[in-house]
mmCIF file of the N, C-alpha and C atoms, coordinates in Angstrom:
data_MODEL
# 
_entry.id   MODEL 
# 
loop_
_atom_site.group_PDB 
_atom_site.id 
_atom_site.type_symbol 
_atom_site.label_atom_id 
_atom_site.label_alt_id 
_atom_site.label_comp_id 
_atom_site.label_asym_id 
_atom_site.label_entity_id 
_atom_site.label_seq_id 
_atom_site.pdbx_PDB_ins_code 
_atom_site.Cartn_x 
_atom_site.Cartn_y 
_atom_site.Cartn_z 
_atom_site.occupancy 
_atom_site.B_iso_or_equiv 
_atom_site.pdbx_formal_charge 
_atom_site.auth_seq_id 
_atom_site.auth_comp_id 
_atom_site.auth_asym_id 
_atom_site.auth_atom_id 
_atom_site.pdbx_PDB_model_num 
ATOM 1   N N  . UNK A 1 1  ? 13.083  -21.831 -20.502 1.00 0.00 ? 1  UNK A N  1 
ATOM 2   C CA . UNK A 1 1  ? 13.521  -20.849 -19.535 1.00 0.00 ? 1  UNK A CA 1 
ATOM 3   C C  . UNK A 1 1  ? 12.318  -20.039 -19.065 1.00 0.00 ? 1  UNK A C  1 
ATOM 4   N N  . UNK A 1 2  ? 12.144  -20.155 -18.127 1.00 0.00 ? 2  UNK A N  1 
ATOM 5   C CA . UNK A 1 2  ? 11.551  -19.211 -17.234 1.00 0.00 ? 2  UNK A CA 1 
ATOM 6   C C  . UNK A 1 2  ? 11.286  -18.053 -17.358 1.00 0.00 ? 2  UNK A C  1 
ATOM 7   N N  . UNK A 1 3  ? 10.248  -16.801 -17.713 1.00 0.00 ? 3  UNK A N  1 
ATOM 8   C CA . UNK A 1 3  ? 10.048  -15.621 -17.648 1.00 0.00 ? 3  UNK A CA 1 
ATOM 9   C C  . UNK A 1 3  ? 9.764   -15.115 -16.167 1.00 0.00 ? 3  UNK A C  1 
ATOM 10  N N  . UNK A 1 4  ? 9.819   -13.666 -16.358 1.00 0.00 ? 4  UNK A N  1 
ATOM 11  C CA . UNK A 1 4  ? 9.759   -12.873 -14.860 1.00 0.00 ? 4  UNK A CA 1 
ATOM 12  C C  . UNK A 1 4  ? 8.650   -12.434 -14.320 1.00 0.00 ? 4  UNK A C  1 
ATOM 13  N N  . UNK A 1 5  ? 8.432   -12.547 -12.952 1.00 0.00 ? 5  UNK A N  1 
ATOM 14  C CA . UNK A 1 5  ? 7.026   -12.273 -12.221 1.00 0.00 ? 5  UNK A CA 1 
ATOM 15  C C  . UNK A 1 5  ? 7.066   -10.955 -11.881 1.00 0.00 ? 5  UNK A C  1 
ATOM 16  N N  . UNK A 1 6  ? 5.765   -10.437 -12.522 1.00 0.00 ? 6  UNK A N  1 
ATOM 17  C CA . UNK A 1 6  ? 5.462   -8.968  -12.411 1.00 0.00 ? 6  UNK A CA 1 
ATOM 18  C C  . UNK A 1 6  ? 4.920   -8.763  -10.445 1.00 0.00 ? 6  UNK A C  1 
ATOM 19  N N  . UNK A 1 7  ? 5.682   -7.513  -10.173 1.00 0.00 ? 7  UNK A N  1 
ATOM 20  C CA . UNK A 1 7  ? 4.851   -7.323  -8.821  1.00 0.00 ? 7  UNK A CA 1 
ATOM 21  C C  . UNK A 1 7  ? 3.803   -6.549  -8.762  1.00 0.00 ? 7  UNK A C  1 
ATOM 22  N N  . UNK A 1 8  ? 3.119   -6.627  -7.754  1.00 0.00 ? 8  UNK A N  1 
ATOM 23  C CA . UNK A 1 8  ? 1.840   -5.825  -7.582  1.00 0.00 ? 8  UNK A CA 1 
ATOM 24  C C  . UNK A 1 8  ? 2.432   -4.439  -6.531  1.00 0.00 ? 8  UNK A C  1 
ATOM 25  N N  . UNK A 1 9  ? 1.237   -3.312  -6.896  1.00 0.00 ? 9  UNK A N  1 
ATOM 26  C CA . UNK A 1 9  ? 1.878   -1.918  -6.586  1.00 0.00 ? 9  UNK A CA 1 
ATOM 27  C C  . UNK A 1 9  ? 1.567   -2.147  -5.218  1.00 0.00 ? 9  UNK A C  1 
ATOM 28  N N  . UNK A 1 10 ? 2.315   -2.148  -4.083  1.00 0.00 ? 10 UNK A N  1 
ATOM 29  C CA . UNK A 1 10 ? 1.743   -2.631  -2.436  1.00 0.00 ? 10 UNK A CA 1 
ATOM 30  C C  . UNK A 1 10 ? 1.165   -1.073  -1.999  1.00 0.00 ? 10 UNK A C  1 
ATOM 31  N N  . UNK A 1 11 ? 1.178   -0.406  -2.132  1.00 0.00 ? 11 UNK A N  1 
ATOM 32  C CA . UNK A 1 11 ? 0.665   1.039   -2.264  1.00 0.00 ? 11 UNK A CA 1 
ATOM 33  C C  . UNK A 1 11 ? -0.997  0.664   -2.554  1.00 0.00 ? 11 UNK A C  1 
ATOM 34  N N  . UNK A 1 12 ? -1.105  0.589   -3.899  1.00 0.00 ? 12 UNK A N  1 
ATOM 35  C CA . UNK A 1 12 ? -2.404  0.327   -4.637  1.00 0.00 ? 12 UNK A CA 1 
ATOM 36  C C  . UNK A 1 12 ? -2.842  -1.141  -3.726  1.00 0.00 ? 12 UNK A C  1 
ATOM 37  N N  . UNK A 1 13 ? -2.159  -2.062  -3.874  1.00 0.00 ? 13 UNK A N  1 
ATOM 38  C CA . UNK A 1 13 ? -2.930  -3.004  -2.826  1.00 0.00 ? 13 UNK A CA 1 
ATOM 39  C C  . UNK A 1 13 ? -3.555  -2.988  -2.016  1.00 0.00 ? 13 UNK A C  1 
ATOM 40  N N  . UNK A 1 14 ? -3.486  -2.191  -1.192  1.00 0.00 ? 14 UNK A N  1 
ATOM 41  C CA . UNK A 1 14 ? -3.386  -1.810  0.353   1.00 0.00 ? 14 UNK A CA 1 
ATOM 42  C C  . UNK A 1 14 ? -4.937  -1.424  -0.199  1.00 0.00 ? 14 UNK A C  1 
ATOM 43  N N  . UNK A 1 15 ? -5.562  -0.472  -1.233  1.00 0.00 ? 15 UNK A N  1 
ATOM 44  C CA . UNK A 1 15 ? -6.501  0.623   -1.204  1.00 0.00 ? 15 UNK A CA 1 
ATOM 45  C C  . UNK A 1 15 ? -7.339  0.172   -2.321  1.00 0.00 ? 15 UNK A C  1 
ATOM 46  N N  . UNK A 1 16 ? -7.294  -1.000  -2.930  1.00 0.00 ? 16 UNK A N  1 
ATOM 47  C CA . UNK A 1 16 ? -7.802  -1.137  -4.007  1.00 0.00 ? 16 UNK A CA 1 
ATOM 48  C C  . UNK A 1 16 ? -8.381  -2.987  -4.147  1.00 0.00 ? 16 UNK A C  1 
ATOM 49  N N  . UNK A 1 17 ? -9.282  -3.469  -4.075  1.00 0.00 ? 17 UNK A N  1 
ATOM 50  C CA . UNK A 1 17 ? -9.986  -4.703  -3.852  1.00 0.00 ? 17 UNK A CA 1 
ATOM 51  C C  . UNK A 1 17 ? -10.743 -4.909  -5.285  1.00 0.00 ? 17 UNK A C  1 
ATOM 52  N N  . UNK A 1 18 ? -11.179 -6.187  -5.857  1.00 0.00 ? 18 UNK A N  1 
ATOM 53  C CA . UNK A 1 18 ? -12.060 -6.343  -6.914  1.00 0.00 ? 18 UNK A CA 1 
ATOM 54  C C  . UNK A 1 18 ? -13.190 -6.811  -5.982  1.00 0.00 ? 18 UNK A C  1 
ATOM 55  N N  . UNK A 1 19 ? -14.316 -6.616  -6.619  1.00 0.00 ? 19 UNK A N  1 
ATOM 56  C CA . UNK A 1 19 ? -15.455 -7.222  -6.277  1.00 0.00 ? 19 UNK A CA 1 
ATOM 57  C C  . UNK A 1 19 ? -15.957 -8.493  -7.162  1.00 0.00 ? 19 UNK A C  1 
ATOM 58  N N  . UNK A 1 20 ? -16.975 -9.091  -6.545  1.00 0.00 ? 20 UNK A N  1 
ATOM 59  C CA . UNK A 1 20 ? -17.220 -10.270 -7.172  1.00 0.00 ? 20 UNK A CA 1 
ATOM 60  C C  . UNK A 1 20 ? -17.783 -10.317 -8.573  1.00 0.00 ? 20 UNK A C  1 
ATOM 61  N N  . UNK A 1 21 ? -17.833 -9.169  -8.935  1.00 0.00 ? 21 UNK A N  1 
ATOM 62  C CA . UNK A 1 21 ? -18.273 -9.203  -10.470 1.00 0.00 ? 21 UNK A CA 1 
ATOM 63  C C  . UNK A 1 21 ? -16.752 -8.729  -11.740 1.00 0.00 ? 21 UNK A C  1 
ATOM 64  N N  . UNK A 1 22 ? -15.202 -8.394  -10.513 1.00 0.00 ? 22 UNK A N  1 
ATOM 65  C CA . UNK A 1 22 ? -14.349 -8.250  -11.161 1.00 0.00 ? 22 UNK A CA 1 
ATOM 66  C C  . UNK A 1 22 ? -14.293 -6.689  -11.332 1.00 0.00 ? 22 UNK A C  1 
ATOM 67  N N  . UNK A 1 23 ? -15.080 -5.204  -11.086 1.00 0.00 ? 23 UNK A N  1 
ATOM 68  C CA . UNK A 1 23 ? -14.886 -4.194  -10.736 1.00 0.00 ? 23 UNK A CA 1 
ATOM 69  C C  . UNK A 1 23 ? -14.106 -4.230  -9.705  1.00 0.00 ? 23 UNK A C  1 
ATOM 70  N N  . UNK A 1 24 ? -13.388 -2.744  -10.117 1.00 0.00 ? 24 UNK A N  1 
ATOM 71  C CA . UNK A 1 24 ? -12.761 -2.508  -8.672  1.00 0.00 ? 24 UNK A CA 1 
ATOM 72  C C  . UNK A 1 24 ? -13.355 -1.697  -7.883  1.00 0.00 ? 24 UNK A C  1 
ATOM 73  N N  . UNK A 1 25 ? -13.174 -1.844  -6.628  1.00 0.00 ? 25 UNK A N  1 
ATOM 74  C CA . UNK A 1 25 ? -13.500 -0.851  -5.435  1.00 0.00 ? 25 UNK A CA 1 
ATOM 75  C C  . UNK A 1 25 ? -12.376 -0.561  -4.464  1.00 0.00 ? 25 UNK A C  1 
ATOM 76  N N  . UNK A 1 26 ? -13.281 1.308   -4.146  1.00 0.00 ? 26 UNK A N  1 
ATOM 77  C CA . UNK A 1 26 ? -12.367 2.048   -3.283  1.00 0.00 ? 26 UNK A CA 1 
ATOM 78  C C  . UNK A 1 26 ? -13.242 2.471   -1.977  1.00 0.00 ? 26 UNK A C  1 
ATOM 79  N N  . UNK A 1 27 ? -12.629 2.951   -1.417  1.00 0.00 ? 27 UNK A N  1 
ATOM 80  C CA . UNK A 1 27 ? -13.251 3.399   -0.321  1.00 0.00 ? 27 UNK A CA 1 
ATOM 81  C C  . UNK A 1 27 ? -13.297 5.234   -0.609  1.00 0.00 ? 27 UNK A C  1 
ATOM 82  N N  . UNK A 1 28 ? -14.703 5.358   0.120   1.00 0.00 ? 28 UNK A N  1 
ATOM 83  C CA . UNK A 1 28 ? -15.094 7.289   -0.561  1.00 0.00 ? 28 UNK A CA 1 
ATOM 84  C C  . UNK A 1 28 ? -13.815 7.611   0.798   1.00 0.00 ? 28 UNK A C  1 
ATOM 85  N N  . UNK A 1 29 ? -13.786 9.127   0.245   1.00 0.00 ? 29 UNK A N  1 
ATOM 86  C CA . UNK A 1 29 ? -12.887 9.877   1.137   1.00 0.00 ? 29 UNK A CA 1 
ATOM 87  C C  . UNK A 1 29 ? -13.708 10.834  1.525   1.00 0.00 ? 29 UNK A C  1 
ATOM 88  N N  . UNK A 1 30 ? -12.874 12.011  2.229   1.00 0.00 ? 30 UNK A N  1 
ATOM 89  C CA . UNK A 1 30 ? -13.964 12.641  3.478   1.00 0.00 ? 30 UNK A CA 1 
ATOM 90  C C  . UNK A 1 30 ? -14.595 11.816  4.925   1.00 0.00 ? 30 UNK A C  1 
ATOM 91  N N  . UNK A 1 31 ? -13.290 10.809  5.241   1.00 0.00 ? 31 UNK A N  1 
ATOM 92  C CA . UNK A 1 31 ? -14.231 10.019  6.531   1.00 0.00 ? 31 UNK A CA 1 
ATOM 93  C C  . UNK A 1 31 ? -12.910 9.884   7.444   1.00 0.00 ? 31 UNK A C  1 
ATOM 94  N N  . UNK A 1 32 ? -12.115 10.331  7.393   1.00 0.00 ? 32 UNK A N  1 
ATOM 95  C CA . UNK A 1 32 ? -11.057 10.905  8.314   1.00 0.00 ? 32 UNK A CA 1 
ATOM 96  C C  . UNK A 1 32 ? -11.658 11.416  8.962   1.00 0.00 ? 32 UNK A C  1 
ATOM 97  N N  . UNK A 1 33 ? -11.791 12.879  9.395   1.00 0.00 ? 33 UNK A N  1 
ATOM 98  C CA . UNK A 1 33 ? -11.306 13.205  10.624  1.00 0.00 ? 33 UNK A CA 1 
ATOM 99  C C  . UNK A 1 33 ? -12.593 14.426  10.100  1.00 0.00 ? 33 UNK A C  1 
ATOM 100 N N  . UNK A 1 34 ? -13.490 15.260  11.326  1.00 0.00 ? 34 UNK A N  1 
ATOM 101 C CA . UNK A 1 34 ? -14.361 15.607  11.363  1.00 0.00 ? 34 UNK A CA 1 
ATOM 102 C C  . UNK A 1 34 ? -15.539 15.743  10.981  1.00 0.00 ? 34 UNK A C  1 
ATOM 103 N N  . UNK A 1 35 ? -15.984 14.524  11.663  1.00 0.00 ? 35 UNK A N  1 
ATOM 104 C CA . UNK A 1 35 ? -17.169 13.766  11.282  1.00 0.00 ? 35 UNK A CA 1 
ATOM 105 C C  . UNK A 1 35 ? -18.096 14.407  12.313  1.00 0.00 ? 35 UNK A C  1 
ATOM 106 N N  . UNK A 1 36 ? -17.791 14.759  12.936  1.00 0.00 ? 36 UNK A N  1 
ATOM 107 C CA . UNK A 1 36 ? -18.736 15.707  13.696  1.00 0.00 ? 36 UNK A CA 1 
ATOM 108 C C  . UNK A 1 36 ? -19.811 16.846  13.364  1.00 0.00 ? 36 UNK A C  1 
ATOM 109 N N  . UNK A 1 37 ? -19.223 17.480  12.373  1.00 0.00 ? 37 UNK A N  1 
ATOM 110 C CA . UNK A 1 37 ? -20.206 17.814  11.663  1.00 0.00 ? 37 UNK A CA 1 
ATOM 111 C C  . UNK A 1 37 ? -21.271 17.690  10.200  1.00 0.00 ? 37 UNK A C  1 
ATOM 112 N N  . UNK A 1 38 ? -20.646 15.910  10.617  1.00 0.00 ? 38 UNK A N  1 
ATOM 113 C CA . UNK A 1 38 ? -20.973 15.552  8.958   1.00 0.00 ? 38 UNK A CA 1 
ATOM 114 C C  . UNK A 1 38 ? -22.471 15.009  9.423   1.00 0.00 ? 38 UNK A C  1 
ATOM 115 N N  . UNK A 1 39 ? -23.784 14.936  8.676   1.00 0.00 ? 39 UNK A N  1 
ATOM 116 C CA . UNK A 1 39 ? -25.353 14.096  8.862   1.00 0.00 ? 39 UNK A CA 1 
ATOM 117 C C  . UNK A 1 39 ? -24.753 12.807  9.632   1.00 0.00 ? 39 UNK A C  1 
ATOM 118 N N  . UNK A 1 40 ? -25.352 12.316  9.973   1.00 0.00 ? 40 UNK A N  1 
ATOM 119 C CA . UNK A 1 40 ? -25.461 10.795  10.175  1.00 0.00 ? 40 UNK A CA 1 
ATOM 120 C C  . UNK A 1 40 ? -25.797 9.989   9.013   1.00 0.00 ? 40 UNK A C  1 
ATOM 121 N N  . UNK A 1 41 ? -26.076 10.095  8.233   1.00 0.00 ? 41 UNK A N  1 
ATOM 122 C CA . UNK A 1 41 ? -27.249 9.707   6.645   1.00 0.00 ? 41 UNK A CA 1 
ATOM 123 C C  . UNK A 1 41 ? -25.869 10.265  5.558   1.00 0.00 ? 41 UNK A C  1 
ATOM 124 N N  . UNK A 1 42 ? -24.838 11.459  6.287   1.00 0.00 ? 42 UNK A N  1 
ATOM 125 C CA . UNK A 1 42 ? -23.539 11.281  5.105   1.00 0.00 ? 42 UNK A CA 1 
ATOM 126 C C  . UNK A 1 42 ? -22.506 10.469  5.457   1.00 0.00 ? 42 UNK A C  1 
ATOM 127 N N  . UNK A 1 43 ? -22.483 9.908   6.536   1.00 0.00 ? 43 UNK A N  1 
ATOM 128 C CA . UNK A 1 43 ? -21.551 9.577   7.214   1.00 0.00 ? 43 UNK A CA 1 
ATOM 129 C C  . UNK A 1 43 ? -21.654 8.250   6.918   1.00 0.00 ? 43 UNK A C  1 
ATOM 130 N N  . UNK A 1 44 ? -23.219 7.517   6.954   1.00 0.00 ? 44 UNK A N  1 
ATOM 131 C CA . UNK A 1 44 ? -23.270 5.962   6.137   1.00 0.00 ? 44 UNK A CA 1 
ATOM 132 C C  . UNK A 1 44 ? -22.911 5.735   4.932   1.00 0.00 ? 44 UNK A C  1 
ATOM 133 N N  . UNK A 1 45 ? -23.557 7.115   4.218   1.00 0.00 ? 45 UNK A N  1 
ATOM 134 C CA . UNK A 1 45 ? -22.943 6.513   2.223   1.00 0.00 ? 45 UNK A CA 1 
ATOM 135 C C  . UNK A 1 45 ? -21.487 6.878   2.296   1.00 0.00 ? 45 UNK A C  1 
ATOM 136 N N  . UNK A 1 46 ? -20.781 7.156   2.997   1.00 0.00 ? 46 UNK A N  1 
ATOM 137 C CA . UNK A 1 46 ? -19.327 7.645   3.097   1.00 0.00 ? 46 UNK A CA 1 
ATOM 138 C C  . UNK A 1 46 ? -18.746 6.266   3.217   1.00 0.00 ? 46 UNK A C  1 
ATOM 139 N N  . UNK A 1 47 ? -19.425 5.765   4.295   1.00 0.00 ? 47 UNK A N  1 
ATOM 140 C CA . UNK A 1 47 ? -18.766 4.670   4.489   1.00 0.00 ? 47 UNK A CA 1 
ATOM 141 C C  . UNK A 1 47 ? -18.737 3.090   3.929   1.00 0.00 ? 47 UNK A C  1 
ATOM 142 N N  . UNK A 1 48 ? -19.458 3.611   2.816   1.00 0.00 ? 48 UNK A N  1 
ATOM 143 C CA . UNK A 1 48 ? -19.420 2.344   1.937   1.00 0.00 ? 48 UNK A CA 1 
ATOM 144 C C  . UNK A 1 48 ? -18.656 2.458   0.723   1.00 0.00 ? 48 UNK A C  1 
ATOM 145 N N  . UNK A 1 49 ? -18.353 1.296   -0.085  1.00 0.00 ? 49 UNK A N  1 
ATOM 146 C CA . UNK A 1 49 ? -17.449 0.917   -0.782  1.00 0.00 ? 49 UNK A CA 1 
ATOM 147 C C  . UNK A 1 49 ? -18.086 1.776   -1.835  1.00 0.00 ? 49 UNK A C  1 
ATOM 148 N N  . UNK A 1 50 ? -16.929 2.137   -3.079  1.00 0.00 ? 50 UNK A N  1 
ATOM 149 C CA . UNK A 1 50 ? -17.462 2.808   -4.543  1.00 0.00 ? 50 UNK A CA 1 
ATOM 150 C C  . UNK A 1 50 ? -16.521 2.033   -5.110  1.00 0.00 ? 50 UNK A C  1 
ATOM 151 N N  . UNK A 1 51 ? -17.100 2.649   -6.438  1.00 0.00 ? 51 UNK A N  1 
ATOM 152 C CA . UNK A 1 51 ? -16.891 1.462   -8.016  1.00 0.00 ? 51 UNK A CA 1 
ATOM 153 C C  . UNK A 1 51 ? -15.627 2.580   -8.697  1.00 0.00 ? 51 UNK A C  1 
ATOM 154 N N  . UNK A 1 52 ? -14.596 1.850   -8.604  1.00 0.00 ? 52 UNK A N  1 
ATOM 155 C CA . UNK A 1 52 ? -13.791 3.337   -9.860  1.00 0.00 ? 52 UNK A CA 1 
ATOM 156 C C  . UNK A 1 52 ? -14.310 3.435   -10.728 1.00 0.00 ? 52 UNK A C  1 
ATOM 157 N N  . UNK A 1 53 ? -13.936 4.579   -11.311 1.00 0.00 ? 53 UNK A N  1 
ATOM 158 C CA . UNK A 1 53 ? -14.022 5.058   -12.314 1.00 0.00 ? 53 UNK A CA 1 
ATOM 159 C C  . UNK A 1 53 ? -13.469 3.810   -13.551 1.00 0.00 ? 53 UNK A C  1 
ATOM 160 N N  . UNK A 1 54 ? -14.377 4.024   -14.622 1.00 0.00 ? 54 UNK A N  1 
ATOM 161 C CA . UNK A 1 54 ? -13.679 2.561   -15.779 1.00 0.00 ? 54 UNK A CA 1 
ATOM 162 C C  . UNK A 1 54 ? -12.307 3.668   -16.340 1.00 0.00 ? 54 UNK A C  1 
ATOM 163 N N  . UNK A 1 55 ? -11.895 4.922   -15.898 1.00 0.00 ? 55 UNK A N  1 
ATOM 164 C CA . UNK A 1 55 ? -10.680 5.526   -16.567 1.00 0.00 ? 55 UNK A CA 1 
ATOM 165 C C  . UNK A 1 55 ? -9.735  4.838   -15.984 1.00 0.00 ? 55 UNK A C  1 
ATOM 166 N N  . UNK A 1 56 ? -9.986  5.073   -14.867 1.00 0.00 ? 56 UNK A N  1 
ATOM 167 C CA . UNK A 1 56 ? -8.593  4.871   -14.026 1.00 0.00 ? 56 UNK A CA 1 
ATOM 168 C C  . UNK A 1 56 ? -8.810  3.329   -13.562 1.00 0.00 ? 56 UNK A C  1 
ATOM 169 N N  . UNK A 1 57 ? -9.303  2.086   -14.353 1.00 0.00 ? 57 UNK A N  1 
ATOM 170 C CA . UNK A 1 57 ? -9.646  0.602   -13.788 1.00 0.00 ? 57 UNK A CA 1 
ATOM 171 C C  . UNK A 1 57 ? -8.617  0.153   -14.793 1.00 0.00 ? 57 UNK A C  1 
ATOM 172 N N  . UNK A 1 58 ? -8.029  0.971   -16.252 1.00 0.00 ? 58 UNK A N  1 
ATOM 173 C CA . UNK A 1 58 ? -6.981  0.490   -16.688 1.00 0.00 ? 58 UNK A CA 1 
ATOM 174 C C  . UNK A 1 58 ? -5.924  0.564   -16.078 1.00 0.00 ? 58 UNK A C  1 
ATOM 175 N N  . UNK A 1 59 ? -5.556  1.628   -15.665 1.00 0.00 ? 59 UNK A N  1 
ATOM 176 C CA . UNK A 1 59 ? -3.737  1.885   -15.015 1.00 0.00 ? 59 UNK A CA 1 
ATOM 177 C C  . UNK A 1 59 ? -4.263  1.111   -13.672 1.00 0.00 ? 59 UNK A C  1 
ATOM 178 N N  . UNK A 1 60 ? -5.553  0.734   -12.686 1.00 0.00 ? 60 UNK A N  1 
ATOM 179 C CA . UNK A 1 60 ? -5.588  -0.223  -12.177 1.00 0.00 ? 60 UNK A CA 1 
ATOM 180 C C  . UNK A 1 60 ? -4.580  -1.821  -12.286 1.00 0.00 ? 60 UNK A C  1 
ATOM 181 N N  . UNK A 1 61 ? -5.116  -1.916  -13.324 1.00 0.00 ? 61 UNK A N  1 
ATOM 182 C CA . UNK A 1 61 ? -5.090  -3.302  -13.833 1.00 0.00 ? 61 UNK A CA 1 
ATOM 183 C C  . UNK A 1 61 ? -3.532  -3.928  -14.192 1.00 0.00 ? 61 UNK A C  1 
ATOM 184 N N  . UNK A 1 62 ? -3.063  -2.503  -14.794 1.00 0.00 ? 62 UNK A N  1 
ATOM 185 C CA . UNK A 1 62 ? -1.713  -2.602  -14.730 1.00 0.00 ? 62 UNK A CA 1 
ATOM 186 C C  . UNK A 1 62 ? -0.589  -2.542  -13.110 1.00 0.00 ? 62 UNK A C  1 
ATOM 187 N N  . UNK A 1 63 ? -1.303  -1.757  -12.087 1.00 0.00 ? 63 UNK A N  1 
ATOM 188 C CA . UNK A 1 63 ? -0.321  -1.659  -10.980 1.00 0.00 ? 63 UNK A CA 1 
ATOM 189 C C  . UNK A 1 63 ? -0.482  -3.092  -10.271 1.00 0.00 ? 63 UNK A C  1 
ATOM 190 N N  . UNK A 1 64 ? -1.941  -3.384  -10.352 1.00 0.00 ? 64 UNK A N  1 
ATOM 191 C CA . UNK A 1 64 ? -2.133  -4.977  -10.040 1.00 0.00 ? 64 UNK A CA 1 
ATOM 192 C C  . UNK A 1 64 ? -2.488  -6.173  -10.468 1.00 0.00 ? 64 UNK A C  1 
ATOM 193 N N  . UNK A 1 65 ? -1.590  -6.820  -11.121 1.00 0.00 ? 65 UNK A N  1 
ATOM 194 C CA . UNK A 1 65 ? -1.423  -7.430  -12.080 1.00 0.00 ? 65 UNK A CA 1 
ATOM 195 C C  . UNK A 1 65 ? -2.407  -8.885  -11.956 1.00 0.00 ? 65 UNK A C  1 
ATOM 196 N N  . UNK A 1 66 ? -2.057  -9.354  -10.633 1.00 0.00 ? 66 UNK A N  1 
ATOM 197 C CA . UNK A 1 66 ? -2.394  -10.637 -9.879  1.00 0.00 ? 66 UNK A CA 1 
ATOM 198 C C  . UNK A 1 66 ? -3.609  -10.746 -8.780  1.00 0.00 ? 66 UNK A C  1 
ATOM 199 N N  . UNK A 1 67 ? -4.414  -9.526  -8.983  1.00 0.00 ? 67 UNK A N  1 
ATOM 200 C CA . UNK A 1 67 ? -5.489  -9.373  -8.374  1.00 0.00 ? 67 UNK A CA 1 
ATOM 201 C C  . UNK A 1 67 ? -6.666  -9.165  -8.533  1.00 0.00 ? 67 UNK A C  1 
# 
C-alpha cells in the first residue's frame, strides 16, 4: 500500500530556490519601492541573491520537502 505525498509550502516556493551547492537562497529586501534614494552601488548588492540563514534552512527544508 501506498504512503502519502507530502506538499510543498506554495507560499515558500514562490520565495525560496536551492542553489547548486544545495543552500538555499532568498532575495534581500528593501528593493520595493524607493529606490530613489537608495546609492546605485546599494541598489546592486540589493539585488542579488543571499544565502539563509542555516536557522531558518531547517523549517526550510521541512515547508519544502521536494525541492
Amino acid at each position: 500500500m501506498a504512503g502519502f505525498k507530502l506538499k510543498n509550502h506554495s507560499g515558500a516556493s514562490k520565495r525560496f530556490k536551492r542553489s547548486g551547492s544545495g543552500k538555499w537562497m532568498r532575495r534581500q529586501a528593501k528593493m520595493r519601492h524607493i529606490l530613489t534614494s537608495k546609492a546605485p552601488r546599494v541598489k546592486a548588492r540589493l539585488g542579488k541573491s543571499a544565502v539563509v540563514s542555516k536557522e531558518d534552512a531547517g523549517s526550510l527544508s521541512r515547508l519544502l520537502p521536494y525541492k
